[in-house]
C-alpha positions in Angstrom: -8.1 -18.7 8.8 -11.6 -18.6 7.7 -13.1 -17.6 4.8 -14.6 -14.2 6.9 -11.2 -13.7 7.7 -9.5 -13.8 4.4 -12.2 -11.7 2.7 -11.5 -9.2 5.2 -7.5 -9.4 4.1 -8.7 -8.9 0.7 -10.9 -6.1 1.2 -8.1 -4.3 3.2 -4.9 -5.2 0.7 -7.5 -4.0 -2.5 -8.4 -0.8 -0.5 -4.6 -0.4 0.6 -3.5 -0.8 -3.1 -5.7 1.6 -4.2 -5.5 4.0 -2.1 -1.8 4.0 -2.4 -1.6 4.4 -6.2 -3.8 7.6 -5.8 -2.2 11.1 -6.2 -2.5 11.4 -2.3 -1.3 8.5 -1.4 1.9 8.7 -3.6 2.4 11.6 -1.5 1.9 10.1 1.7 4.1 7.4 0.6 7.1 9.2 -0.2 6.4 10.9 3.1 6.7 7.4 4.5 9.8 6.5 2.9 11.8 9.5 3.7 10.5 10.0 7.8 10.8 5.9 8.6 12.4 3.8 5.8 15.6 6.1 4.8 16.5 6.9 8.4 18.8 5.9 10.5 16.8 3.6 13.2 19.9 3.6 15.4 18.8 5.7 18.9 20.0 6.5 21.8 19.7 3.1 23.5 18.8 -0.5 22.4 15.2 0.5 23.8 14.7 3.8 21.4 17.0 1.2 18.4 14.6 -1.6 18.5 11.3 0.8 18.7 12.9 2.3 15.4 13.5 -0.8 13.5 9.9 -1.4 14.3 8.8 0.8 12.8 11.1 0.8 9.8 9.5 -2.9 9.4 6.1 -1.8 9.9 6.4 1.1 7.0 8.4 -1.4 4.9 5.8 -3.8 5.1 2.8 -1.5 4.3 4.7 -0.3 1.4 5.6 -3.7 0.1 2.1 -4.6 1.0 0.5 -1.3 -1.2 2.8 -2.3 -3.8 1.8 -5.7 -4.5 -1.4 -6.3 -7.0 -3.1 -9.2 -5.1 -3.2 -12.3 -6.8 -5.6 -14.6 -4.2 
């Protein structure tokens, strides 16, 4: 990756983090959490299942992601 690249990761993990640990964006993570994270991602058939679990992962990862202090 080049260095245009990786600054644009930083910018977007700093702004992520912060906007996260605001008052809104605690809100809009718990909001996360209960709607993808805590449920069930099992569907009708392996088609609506596997859109789920994308999702879940998606979430999950932003979360993680929002989490993390960045330490590049």
């Amino acid at each position: 990756m080049n260095d245009h690249g990786m600054e644009d990761i930083k910018k977007f993990r700093t702004a992520l983090h912060r906007l996260m640990a605001s008052d809104d964006g605690k809100i809009v993570a718990e909001g996360l959490n209960r709607m993808y994270v805590e449920q069930s991602a099992l569907g009708d058939n392996e088609l609506q299942t596997a859109y789920r679990l994308g999702q879940k992962e998606f979430v999950q990862g932003i979360l993680a992601d929002a989490a993390k202090e960045l330490t590049f």
